[in-house]
mmCIF file as Biopython writes it, N, C-alpha, C and O atoms, coordinates in Angstrom:
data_model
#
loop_
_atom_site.group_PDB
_atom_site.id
_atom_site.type_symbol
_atom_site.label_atom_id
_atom_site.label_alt_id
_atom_site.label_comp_id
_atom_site.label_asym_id
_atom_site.label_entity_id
_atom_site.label_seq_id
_atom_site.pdbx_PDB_ins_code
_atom_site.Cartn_x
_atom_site.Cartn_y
_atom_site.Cartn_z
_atom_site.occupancy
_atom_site.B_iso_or_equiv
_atom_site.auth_seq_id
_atom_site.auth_asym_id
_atom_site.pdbx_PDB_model_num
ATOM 1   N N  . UNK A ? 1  ? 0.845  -1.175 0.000   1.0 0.0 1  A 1 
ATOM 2   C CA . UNK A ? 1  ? 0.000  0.000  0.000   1.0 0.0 1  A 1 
ATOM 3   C C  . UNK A ? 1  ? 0.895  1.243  0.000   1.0 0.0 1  A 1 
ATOM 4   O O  . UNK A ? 1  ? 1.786  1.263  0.849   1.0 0.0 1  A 1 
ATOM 5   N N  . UNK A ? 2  ? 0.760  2.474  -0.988  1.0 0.0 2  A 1 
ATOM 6   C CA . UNK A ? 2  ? 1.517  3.465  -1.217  1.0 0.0 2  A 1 
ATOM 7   C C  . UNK A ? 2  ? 1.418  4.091  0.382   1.0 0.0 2  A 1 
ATOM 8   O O  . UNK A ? 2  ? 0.538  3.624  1.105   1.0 0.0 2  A 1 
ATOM 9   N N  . UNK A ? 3  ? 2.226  5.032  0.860   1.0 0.0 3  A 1 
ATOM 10  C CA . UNK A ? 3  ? 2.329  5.687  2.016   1.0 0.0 3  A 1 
ATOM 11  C C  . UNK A ? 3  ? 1.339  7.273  1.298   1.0 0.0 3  A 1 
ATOM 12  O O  . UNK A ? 3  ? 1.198  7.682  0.146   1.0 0.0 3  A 1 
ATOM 13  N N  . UNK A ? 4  ? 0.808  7.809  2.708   1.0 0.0 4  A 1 
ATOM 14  C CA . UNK A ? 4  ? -0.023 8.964  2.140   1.0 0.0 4  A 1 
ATOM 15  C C  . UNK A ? 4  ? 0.835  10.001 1.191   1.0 0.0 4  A 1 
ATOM 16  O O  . UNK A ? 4  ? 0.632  10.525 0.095   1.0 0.0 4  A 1 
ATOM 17  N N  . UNK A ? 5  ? 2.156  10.042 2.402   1.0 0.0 5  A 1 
ATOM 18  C CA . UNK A ? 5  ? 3.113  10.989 1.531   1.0 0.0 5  A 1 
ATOM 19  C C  . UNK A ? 5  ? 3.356  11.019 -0.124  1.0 0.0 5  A 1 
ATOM 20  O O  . UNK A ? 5  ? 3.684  12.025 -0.752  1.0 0.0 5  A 1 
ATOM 21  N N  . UNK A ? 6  ? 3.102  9.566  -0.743  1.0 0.0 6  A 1 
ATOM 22  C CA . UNK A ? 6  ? 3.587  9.777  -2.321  1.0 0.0 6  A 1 
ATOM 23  C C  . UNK A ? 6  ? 1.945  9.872  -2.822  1.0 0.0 6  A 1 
ATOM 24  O O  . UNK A ? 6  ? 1.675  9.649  -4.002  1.0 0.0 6  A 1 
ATOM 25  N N  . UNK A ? 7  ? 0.962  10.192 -1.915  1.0 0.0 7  A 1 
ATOM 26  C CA . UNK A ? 7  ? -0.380 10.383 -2.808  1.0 0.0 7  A 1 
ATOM 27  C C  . UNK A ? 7  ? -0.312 12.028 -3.276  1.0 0.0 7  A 1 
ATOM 28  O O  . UNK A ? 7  ? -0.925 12.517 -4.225  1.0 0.0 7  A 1 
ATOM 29  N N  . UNK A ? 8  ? 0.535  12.680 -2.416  1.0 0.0 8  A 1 
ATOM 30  C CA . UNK A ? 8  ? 0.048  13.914 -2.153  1.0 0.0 8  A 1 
ATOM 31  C C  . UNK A ? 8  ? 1.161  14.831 -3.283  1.0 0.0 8  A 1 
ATOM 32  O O  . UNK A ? 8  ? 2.306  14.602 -3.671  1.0 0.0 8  A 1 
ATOM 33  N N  . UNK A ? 9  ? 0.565  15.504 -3.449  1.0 0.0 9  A 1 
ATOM 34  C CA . UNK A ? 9  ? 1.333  16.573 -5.005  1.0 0.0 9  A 1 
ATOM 35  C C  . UNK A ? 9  ? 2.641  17.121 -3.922  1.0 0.0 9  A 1 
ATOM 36  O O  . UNK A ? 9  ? 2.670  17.573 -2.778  1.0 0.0 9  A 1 
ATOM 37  N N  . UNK A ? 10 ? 3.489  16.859 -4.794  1.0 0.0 10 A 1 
ATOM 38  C CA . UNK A ? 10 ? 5.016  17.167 -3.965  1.0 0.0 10 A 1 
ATOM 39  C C  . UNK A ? 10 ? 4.476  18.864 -4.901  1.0 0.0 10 A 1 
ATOM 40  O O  . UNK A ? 10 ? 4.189  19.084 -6.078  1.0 0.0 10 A 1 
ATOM 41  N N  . UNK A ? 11 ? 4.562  19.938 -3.415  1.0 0.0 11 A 1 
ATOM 42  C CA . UNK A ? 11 ? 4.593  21.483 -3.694  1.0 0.0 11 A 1 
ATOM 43  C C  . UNK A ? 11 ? 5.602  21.736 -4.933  1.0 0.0 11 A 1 
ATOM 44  O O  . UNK A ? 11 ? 6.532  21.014 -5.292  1.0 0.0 11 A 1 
ATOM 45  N N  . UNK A ? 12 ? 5.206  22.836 -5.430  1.0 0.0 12 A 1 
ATOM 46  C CA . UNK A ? 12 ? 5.824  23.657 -6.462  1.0 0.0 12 A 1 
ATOM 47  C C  . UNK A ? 12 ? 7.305  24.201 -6.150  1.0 0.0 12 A 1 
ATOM 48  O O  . UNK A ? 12 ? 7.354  25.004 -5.218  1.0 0.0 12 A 1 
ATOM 49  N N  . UNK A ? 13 ? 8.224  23.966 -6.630  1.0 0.0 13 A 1 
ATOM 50  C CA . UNK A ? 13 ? 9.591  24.913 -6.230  1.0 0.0 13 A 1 
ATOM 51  C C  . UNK A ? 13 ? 9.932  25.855 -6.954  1.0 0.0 13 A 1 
ATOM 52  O O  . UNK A ? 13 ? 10.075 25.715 -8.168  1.0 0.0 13 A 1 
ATOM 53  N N  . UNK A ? 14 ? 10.115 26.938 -6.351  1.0 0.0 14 A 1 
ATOM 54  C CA . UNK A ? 14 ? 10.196 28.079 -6.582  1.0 0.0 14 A 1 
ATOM 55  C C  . UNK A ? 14 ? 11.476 28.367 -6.562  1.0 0.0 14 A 1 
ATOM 56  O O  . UNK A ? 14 ? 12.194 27.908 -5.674  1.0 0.0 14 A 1 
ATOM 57  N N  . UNK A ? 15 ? 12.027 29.285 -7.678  1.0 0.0 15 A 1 
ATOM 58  C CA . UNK A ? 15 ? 13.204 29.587 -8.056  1.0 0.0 15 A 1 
ATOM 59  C C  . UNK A ? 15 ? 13.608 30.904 -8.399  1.0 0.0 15 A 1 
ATOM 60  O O  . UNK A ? 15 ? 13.509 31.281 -9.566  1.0 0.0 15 A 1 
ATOM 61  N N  . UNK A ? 16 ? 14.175 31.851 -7.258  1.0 0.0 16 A 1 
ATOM 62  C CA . UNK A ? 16 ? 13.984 33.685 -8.054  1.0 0.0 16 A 1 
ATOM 63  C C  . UNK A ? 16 ? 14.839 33.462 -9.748  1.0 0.0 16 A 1 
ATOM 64  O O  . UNK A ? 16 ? 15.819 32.870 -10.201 1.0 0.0 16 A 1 
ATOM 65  N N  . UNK A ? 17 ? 13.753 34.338 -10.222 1.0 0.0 17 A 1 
ATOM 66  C CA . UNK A ? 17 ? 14.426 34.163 -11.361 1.0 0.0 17 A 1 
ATOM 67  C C  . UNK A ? 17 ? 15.801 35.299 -11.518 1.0 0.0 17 A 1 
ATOM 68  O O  . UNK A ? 17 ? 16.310 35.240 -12.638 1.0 0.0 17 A 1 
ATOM 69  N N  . UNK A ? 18 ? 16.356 36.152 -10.710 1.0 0.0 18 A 1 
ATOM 70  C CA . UNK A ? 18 ? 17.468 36.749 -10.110 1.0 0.0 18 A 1 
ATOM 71  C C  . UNK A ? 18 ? 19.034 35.764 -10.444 1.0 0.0 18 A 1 
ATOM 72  O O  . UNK A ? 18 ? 20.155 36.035 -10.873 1.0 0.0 18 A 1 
ATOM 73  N N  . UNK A ? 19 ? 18.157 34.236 -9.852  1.0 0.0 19 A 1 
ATOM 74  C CA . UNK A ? 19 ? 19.176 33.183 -9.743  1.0 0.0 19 A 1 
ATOM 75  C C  . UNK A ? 19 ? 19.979 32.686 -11.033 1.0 0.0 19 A 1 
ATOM 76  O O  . UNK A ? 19 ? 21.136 32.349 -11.281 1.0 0.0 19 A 1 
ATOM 77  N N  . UNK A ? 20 ? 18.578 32.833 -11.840 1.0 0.0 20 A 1 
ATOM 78  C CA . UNK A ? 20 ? 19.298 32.030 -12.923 1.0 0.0 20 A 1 
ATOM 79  C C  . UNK A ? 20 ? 19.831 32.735 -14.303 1.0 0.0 20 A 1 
ATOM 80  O O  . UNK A ? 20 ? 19.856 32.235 -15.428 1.0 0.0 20 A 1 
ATOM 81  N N  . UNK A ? 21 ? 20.459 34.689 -13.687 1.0 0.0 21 A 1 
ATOM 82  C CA . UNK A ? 21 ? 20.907 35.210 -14.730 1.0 0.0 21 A 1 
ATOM 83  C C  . UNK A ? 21 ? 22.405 35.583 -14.797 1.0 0.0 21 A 1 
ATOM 84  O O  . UNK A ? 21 ? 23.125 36.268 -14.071 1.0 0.0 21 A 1 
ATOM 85  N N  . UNK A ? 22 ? 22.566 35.030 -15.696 1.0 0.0 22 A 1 
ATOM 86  C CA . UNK A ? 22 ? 24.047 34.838 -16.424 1.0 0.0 22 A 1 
ATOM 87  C C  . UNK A ? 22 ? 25.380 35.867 -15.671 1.0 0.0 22 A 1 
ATOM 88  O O  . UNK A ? 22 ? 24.905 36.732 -14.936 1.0 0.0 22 A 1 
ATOM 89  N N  . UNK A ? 23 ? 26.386 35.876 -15.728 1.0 0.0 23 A 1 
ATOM 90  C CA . UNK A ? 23 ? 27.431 36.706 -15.219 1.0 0.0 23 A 1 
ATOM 91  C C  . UNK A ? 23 ? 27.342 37.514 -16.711 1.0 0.0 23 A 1 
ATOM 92  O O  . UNK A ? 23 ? 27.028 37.310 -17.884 1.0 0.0 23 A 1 
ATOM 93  N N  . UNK A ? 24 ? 27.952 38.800 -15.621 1.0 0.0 24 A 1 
ATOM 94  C CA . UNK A ? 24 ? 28.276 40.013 -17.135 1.0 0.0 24 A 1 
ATOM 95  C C  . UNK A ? 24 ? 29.542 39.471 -17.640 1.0 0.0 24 A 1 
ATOM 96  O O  . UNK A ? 24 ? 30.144 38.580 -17.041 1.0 0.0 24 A 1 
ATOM 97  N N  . UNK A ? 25 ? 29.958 40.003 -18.742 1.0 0.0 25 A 1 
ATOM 98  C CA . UNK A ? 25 ? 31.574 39.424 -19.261 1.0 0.0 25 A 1 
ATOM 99  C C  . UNK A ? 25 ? 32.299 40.472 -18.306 1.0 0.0 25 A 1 
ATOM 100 O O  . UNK A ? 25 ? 31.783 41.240 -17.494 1.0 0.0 25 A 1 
ATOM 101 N N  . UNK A ? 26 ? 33.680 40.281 -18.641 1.0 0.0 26 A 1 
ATOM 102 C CA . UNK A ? 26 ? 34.666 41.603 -18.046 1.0 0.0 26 A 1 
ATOM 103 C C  . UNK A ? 26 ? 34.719 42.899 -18.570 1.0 0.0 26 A 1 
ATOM 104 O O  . UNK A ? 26 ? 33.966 43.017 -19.537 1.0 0.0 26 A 1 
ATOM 105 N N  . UNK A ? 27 ? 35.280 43.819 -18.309 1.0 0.0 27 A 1 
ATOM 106 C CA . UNK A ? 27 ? 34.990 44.555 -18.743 1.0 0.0 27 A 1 
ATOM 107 C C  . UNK A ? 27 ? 36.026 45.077 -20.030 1.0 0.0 27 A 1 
ATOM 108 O O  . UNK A ? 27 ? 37.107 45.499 -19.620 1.0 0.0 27 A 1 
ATOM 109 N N  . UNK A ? 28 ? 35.831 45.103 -21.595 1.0 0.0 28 A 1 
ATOM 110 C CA . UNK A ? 28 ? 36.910 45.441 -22.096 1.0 0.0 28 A 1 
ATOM 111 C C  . UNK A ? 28 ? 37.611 46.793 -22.034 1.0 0.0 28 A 1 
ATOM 112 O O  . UNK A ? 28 ? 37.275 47.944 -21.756 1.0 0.0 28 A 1 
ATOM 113 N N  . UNK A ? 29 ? 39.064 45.978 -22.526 1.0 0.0 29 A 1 
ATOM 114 C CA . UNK A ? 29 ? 39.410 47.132 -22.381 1.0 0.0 29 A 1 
ATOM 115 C C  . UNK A ? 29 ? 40.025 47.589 -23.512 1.0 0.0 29 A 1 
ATOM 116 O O  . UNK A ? 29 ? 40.692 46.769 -24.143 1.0 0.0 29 A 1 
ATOM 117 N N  . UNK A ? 30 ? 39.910 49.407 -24.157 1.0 0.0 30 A 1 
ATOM 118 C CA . UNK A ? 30 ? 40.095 49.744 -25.343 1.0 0.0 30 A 1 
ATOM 119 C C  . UNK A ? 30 ? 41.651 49.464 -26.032 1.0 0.0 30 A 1 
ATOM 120 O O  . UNK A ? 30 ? 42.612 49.382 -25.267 1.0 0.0 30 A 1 
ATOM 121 N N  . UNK A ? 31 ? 41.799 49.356 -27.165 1.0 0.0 31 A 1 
ATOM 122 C CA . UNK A ? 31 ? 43.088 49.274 -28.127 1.0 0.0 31 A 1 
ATOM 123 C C  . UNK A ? 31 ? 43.718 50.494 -28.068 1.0 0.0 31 A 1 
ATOM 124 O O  . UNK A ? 31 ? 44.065 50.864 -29.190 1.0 0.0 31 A 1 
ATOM 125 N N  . UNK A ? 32 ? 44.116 51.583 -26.810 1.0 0.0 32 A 1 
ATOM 126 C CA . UNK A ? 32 ? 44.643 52.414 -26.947 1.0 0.0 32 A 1 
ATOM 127 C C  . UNK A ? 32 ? 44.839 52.639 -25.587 1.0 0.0 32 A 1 
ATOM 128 O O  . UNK A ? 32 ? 44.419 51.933 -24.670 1.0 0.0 32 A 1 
ATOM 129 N N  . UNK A ? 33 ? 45.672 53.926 -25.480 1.0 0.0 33 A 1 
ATOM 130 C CA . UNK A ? 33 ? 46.530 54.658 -24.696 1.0 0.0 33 A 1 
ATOM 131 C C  . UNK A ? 33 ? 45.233 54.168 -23.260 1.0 0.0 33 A 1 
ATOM 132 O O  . UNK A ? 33 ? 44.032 54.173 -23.529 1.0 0.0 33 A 1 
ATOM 133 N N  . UNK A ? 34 ? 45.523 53.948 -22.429 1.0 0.0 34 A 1 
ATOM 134 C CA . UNK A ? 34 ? 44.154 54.230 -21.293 1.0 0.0 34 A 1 
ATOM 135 C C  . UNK A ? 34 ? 44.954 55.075 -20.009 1.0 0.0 34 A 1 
ATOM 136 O O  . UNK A ? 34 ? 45.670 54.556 -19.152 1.0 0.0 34 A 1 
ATOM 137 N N  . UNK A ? 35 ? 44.564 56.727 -20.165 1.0 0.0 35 A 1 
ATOM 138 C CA . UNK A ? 35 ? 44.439 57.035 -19.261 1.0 0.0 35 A 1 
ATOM 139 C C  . UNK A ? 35 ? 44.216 56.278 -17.386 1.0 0.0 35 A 1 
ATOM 140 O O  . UNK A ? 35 ? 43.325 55.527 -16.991 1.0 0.0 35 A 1 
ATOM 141 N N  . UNK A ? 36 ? 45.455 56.884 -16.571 1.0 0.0 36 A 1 
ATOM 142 C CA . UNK A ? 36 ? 45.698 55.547 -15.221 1.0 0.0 36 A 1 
ATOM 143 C C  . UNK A ? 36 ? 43.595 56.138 -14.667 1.0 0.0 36 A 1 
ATOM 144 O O  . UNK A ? 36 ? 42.754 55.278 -14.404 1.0 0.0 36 A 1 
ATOM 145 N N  . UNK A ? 37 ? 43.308 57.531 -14.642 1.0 0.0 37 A 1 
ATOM 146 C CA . UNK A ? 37 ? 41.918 57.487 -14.223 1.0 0.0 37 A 1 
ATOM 147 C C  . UNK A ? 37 ? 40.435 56.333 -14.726 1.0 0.0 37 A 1 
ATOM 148 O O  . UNK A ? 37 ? 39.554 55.858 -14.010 1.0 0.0 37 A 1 
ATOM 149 N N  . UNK A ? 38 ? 40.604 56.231 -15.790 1.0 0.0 38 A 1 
ATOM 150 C CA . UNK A ? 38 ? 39.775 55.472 -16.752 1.0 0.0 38 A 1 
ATOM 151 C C  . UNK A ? 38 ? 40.203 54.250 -16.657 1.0 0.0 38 A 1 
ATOM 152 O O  . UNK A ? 38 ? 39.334 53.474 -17.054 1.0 0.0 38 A 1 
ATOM 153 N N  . UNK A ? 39 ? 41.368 53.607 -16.231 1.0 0.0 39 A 1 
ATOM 154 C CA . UNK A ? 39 ? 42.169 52.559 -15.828 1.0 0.0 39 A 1 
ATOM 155 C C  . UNK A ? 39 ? 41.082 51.951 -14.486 1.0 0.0 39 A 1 
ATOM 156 O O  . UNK A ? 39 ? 40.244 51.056 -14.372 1.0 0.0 39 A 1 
ATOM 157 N N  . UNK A ? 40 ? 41.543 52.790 -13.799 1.0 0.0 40 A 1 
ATOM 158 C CA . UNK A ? 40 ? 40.818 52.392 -12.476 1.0 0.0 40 A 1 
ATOM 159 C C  . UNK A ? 40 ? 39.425 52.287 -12.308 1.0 0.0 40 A 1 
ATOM 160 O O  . UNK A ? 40 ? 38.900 51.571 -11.456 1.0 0.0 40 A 1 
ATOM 161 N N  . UNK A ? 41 ? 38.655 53.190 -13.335 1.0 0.0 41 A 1 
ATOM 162 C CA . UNK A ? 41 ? 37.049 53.267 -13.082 1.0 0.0 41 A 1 
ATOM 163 C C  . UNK A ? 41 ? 36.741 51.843 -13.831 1.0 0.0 41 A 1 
ATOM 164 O O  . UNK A ? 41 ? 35.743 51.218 -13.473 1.0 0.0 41 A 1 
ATOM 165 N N  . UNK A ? 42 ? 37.492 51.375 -14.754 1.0 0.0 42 A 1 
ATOM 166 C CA . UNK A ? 42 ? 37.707 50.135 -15.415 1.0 0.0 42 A 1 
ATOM 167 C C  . UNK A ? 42 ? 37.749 48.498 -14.689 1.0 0.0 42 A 1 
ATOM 168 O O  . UNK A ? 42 ? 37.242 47.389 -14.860 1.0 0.0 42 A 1 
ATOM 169 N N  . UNK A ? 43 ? 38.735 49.217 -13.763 1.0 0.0 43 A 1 
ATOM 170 C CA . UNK A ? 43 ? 38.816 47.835 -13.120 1.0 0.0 43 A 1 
ATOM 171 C C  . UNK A ? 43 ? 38.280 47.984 -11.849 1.0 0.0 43 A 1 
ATOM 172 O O  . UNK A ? 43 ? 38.483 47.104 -11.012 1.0 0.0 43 A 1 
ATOM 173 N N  . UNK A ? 44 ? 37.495 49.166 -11.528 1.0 0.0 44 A 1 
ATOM 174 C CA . UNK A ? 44 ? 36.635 48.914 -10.288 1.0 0.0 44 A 1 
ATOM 175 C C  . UNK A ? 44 ? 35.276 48.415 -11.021 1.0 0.0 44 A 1 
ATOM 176 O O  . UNK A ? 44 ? 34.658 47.557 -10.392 1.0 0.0 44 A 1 
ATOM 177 N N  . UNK A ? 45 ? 34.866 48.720 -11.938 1.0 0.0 45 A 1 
ATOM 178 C CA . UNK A ? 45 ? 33.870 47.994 -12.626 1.0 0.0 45 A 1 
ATOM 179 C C  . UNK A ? 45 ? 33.799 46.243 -12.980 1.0 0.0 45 A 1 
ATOM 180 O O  . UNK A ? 45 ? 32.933 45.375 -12.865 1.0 0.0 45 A 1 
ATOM 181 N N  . UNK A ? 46 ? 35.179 46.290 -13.453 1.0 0.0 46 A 1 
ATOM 182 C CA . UNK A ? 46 ? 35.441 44.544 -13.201 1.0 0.0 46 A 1 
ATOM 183 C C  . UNK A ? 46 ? 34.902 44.182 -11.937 1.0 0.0 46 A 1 
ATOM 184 O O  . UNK A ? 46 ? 33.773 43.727 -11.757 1.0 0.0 46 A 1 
ATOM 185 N N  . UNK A ? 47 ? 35.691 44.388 -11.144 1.0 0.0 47 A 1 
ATOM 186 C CA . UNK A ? 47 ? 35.515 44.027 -10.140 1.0 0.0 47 A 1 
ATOM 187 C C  . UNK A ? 47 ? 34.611 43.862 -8.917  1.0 0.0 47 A 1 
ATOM 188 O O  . UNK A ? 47 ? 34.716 43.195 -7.888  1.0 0.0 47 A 1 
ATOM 189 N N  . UNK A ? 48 ? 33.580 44.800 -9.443  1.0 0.0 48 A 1 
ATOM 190 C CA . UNK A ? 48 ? 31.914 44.729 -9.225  1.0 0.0 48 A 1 
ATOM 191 C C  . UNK A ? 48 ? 31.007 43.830 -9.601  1.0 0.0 48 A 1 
ATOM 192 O O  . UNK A ? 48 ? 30.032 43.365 -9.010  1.0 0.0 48 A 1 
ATOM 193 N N  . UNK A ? 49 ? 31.660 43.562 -11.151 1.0 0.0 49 A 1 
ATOM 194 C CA . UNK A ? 49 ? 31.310 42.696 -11.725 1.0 0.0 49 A 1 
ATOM 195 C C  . UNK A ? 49 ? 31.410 41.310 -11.276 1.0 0.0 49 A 1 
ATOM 196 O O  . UNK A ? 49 ? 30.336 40.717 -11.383 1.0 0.0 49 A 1 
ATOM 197 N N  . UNK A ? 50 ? 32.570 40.463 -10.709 1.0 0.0 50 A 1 
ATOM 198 C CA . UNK A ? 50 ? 33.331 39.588 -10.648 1.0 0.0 50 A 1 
ATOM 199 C C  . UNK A ? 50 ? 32.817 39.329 -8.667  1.0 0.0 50 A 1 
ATOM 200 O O  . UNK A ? 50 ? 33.000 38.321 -7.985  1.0 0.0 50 A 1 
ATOM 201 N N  . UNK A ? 51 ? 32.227 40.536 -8.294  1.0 0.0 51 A 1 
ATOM 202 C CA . UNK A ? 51 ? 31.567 40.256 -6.509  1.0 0.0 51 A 1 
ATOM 203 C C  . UNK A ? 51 ? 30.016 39.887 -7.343  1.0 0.0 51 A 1 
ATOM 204 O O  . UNK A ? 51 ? 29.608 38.748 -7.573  1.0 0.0 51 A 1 
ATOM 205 N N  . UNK A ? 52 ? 29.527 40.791 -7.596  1.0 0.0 52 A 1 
ATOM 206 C CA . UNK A ? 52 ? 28.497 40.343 -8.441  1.0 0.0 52 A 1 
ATOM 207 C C  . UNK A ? 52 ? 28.044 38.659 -8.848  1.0 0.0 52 A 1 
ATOM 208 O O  . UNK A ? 52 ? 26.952 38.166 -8.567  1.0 0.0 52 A 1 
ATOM 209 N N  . UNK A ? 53 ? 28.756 38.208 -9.303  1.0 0.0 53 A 1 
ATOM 210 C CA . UNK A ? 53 ? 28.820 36.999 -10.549 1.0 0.0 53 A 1 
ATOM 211 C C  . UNK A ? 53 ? 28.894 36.146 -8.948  1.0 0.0 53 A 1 
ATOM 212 O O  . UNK A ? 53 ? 27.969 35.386 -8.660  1.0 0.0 53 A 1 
ATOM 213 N N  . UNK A ? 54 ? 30.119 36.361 -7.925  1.0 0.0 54 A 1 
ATOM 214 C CA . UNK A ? 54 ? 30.411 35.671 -7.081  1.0 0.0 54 A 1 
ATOM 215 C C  . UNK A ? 54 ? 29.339 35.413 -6.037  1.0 0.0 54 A 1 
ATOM 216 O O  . UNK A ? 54 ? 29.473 34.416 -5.327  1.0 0.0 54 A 1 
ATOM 217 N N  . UNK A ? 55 ? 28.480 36.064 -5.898  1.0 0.0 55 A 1 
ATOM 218 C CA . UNK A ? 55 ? 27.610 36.441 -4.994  1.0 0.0 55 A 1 
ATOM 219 C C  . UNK A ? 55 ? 25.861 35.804 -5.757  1.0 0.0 55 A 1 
ATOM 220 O O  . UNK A ? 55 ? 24.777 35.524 -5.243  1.0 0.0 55 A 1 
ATOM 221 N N  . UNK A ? 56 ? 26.391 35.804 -7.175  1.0 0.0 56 A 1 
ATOM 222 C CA . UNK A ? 56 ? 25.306 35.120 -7.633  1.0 0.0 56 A 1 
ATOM 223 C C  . UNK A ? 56 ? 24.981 33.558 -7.614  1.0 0.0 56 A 1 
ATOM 224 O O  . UNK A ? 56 ? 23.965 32.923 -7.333  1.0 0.0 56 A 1 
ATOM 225 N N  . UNK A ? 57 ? 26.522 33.130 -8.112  1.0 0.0 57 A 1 
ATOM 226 C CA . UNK A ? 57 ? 26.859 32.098 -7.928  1.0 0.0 57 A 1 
ATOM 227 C C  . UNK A ? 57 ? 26.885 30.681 -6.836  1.0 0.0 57 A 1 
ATOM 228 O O  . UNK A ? 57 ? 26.771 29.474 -7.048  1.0 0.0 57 A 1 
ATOM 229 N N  . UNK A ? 58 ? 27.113 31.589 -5.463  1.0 0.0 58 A 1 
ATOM 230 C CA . UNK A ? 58 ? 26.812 31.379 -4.547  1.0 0.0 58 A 1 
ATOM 231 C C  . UNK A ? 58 ? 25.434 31.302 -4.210  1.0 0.0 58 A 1 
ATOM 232 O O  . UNK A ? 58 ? 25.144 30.187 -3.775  1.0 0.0 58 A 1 
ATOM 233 N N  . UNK A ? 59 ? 24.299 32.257 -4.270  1.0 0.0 59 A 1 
ATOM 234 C CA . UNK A ? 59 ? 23.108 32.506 -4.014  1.0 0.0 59 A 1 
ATOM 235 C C  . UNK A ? 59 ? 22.604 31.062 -5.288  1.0 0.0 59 A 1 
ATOM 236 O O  . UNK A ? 59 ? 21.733 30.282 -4.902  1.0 0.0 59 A 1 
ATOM 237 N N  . UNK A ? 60 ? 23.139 30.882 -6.519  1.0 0.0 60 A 1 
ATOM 238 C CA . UNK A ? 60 ? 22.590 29.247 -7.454  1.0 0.0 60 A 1 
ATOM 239 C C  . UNK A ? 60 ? 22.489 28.119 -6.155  1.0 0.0 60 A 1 
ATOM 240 O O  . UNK A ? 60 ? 21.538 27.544 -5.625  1.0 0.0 60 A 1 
ATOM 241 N N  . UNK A ? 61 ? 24.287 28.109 -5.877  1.0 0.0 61 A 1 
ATOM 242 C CA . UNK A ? 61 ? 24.426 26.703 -5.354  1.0 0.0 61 A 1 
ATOM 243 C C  . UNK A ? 61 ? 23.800 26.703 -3.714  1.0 0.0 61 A 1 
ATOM 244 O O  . UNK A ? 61 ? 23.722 25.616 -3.141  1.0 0.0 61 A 1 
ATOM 245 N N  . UNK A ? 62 ? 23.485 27.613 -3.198  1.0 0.0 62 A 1 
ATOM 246 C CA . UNK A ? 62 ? 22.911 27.412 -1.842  1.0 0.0 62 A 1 
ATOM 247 C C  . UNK A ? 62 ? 21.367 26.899 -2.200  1.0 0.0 62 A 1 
ATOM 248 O O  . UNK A ? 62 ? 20.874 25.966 -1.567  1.0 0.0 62 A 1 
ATOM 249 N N  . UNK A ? 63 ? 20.697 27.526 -3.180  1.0 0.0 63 A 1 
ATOM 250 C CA . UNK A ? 63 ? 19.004 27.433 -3.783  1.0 0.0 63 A 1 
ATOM 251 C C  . UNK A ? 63 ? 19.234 26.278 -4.122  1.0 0.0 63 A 1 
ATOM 252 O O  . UNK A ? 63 ? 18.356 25.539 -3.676  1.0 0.0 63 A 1 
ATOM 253 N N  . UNK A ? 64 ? 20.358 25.490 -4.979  1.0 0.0 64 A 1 
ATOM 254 C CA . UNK A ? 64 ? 20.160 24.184 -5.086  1.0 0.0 64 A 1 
ATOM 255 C C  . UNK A ? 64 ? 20.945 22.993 -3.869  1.0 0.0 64 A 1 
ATOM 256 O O  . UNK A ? 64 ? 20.866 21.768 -3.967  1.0 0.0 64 A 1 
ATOM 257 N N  . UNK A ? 65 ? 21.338 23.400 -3.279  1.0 0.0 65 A 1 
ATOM 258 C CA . UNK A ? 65 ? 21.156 22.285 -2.113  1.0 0.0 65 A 1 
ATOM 259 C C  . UNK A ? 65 ? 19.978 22.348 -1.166  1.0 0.0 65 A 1 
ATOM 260 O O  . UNK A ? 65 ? 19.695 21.233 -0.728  1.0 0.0 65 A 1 
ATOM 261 N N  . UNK A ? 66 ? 19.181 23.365 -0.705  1.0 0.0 66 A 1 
ATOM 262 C CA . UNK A ? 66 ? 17.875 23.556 -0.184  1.0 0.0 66 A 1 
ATOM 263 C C  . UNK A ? 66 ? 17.045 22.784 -1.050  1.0 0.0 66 A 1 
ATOM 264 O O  . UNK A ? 66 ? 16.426 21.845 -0.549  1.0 0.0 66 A 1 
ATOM 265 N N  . UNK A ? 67 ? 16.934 23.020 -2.242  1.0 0.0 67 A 1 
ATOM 266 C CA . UNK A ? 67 ? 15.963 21.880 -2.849  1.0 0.0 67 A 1 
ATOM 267 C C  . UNK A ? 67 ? 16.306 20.508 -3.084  1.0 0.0 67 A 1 
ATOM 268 O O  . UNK A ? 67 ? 15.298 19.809 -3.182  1.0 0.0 67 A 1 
ATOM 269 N N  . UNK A ? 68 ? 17.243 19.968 -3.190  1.0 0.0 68 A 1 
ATOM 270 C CA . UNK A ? 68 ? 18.079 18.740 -2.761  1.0 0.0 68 A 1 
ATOM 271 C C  . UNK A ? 68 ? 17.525 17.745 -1.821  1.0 0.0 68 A 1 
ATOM 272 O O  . UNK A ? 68 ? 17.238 16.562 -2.003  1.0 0.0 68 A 1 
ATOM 273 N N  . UNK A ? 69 ? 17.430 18.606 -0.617  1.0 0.0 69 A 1 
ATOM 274 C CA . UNK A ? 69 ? 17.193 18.241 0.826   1.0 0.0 69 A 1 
ATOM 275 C C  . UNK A ? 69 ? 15.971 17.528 0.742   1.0 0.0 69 A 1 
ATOM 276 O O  . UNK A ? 69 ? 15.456 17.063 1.759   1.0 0.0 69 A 1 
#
């Protein structure tokens, strides 16, 4: 005899859709002279980018071991 538990509709899982969007690329950088100011606004942008991506990444694999469980 089945147990009640497998009669019953296993709930919906919910997934922000936040989770499942892509990392930005890096940020390029131009074929010329680069000013050291424009340098830096450059690679503080990377690097927003790259906490970003990291922070997303993280926020995937935690959502998928909670549903795992």
């Amino acid at each position: 005899m089945p147990s009640v538990d497998s009669l019953l509709p296993k709930p919906a899982v919910h997934v922000d859709p936040s989770l499942m969007a892509e990392c930005e690329d890096v940020v390029s950088i131009p074929h010329r002279f680069v000013p050291y100011d424009e340098l830096v606004r450059l690679h503080a942008i990377d690097r927003q980018r790259f906490g970003d991506c990291w922070r997303l990444n993280h926020s995937k694999a935690t959502t998928i071991r909670a549903l795992v469980k």
